[in-house]
C-alpha positions in Angstrom: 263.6 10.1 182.0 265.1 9.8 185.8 262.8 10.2 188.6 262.9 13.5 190.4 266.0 13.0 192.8 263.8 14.0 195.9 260.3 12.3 195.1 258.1 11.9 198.0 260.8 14.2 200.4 259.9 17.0 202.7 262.6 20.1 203.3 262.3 22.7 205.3 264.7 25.9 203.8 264.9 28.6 206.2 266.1 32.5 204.9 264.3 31.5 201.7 263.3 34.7 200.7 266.4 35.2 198.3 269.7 33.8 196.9 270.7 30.5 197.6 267.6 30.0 199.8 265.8 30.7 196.9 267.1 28.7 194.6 267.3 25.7 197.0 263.7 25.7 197.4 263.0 25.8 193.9 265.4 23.4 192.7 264.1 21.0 195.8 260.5 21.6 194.7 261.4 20.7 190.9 263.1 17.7 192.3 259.7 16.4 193.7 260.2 17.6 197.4 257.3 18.9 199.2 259.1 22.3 200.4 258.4 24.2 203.5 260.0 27.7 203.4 260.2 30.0 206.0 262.3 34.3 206.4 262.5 36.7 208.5 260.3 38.5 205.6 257.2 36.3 205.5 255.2 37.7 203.0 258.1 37.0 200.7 258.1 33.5 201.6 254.7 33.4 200.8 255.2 34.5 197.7 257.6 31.9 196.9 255.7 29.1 198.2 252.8 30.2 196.3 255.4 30.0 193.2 256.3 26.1 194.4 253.0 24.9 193.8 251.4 21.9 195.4 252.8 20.5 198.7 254.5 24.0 199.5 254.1 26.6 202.4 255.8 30.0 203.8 256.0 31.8 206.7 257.7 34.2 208.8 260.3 32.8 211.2 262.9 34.3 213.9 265.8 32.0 213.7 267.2 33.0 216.8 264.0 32.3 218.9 263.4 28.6 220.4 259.7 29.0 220.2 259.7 30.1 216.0 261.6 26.9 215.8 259.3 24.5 217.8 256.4 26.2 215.8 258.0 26.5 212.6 259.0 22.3 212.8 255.4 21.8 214.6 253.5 23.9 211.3 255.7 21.1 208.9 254.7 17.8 210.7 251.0 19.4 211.0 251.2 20.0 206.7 253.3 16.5 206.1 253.6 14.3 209.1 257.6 14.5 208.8 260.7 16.4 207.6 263.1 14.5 205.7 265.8 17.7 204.9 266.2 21.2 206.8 268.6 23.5 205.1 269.7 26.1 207.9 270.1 28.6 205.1 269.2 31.8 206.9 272.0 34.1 207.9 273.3 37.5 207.8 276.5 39.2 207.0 278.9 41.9 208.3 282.3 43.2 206.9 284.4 45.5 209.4 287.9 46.6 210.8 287.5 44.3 213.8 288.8 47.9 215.8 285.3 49.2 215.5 283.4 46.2 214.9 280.7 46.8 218.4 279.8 43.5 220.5 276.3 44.2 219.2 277.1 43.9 216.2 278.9 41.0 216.4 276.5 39.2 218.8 273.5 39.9 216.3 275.7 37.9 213.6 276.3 35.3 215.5 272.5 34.9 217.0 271.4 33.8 213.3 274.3 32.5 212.0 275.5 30.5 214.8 272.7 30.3 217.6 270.0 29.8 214.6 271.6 26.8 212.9 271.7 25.1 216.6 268.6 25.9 217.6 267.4 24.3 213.6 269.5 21.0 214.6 268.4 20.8 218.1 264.7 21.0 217.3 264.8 18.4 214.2 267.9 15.9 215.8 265.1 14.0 217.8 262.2 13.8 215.3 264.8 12.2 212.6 266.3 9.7 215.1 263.2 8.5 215.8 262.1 8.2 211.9 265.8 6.8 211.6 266.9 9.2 209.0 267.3 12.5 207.9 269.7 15.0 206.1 270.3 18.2 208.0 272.3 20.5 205.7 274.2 23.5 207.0 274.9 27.2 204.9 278.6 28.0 206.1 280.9 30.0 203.6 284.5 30.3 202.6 284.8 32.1 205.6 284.8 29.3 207.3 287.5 27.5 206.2 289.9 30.5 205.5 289.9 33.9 207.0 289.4 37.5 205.3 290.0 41.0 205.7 286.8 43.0 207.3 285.0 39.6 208.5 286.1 38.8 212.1 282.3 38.4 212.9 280.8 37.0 210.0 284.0 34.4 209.8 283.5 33.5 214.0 280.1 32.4 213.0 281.0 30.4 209.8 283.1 28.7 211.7 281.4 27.7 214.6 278.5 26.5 211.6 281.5 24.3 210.5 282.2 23.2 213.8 278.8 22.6 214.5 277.9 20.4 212.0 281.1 18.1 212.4 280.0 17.5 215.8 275.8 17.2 215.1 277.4 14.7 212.6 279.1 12.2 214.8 276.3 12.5 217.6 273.7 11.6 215.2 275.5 9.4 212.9 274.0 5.6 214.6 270.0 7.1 214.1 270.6 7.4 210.9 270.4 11.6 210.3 273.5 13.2 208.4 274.7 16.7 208.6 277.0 18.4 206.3 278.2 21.8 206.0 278.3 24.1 202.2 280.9 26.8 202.1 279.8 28.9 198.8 282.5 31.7 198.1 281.9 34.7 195.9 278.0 34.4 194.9 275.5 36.5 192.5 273.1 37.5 195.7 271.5 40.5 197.1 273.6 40.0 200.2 276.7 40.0 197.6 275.5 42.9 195.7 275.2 45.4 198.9 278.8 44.3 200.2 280.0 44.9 196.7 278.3 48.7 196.5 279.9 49.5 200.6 283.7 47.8 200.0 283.8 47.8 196.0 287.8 47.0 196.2 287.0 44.3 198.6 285.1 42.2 196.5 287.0 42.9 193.1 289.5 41.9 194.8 288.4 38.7 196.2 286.5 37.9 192.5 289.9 38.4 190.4 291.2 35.9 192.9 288.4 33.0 191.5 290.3 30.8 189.5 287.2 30.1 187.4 287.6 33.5 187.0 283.6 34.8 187.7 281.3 35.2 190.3 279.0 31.9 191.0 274.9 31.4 190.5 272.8 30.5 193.6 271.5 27.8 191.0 275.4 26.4 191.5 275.4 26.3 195.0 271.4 24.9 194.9 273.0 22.0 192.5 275.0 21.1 195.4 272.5 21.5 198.3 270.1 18.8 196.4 273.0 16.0 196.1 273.0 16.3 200.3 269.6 16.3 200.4 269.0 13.1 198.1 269.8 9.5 198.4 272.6 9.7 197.1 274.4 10.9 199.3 274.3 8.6 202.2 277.3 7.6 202.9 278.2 11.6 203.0 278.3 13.0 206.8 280.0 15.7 208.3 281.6 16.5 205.1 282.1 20.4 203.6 281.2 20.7 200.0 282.6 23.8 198.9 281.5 25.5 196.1 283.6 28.6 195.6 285.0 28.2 192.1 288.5 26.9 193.6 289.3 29.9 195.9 290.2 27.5 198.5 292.5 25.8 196.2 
C-alpha cells in the first residue's frame, strides 16, 4: 500500500467548520497531515479536530483581523514547530441585483474573501521562505473566472483571490513556497443549500448548465486540494485547478 500522500505535513485549513473546509481537513488528516483547523464558529472546529485524532487542533479565528492571524500561525508553530500547507478556505457568499447590493454588504464579502486570504499569505509568506518551502492554496470559485447574474460582490472578491494568488506566486516562487488558486463551481454545501432555498431558479439554472450534469461533493473538490498540498505537485504554481464539472468549458 502507498504511503499517505501528506506523511509527516502540517496544514492549517481555515473556515473548516463545514463543506469543503471540512472535507479538506479530513481528507488531509487521512493523508497523514497533522491538521490545524480553525472558523469563525470555534466550538465547531473543535469538534472536528477532536474527530482528526492525533496531531489535530481547532479554534476560533477572525479572518479579517491581523492579530487572529499572527496568533492563529503563532498557536501552529507552538503545537508543530512549522506549517507546511495553509488552505485559505474561509469565505462568505452574497447573491444580489448589484442596484441594491449596499457598500456594507459588499465590503463585508470582500473583508473575508479578499482581505482574509492576504492577510493568510502575508502572515505565512516569511515563515515558508525561510524553511524554503511551502504550498499556500487559495479557495476561489467559478466566479472568478466567469461572471454571473446576482454575484457582483461575491465575483469582485473571487477574483481579486485569483489575482492574488498569481501574483503571491511569482513573488514567492525563488524560496521555494507555491500558491495556487481552486475554483469549485456548483457544490453539495450548506452555503449552496441556503442560496438554493433564497434564488431556487438561480441555481437550477446554473446546475442544468453542468455538463456532468449534477451538483459536485466537497470530497471532489478536497481530492483536488490534497494533490496541491502534496509532493506532487511541485512543479504546480500559480495555476487554477478548477473543479466545476466543465461549466467553464
Amino acid at each position: 500500500m502507498p504511503d499517505p500522500r501528506l506523511l509527516g505535513k502540517v496544514a492549517l485549513v481555515t473556515g473548516a467548520a463545514g463543506g469543503i473546509g471540512t472535507a479538506t481537513a479530513e481528507r488531509f488528516a487521512h493523508e497523514g497531515a497533522s491538521v490545524m483547523v480553525t472558523d469563525a464558529d470555534g466550538e465547531r472546529a473543535e469538534e472536528l479536530a477532536r474527530r482528526l485524532g492525533e496531531g489535530a487542533s481547532g479554534r476560533a479565528q477572525d479572518v479579517t483581523s491581523e492579530d487572529a492571524w499572527s496568533q492563529t500561525v503563532a498557536w501552529v508553530l507552538e503545537h508543530h514547530g512549522h506549517i507546511d500547507v495553509l488552505v485559505n478556505n474561509a469565505g462568505v457568499f452574497l447573491a444580489e441585483p448589484l442596484a441594491t447590493t449596499s457598500l456594507a454588504k459588499f465590503n463585508k464579502v470582500l473583508d473575508v474573501n479578499v482581505v482574509g486570504v492576504f492577510l493568510g499569505m502575508r502572515e505565512v509568506a516569511a515563515h515558508m521562505s525561510a524553511r524554503g518551502s511551502g504550498s499556500i492554496i487559495n479557495v476561489s470559485s467559478l466566479a472568478g473566472l466567469t461572471g454571473g447574474p446576482l454575484l457582483t460582490a461575491y465575483a469582485a472578491s473571487k477574483w481579486a483571490v485569483r489575482g492574488m494568488t498569481k501574483v503571491a506566486a511569482r513573488e514567492l516562487a525563488r524560496a521555494g513556497v507555491r500558491v495556487n488558486s481552486v475554483h469549485p463551481g456548483q457544490i453539495d454545501t450548506d452555503m449552496n443549500t441556503r442560496q438554493r432555498e433564497a434564488t431556487p431558479e438561480l441555481i437550477e439554472r446554473l446546475i442544468r448548465t453542468i455538463p456532468l450534469g449534477r451538483i459536485g461533493t466537497p470530497e471532489e473538490v478536497a481530492h483536488a486540494l490534497v494533490y496541491l498540498a502534496s509532493d506532487e505537485s511541485v512543479y504546480t504554481t500559480g495555476s487554477e485547478l478548477v473543479v466545476d464539472g466543465g461549466s467553464n468549458a
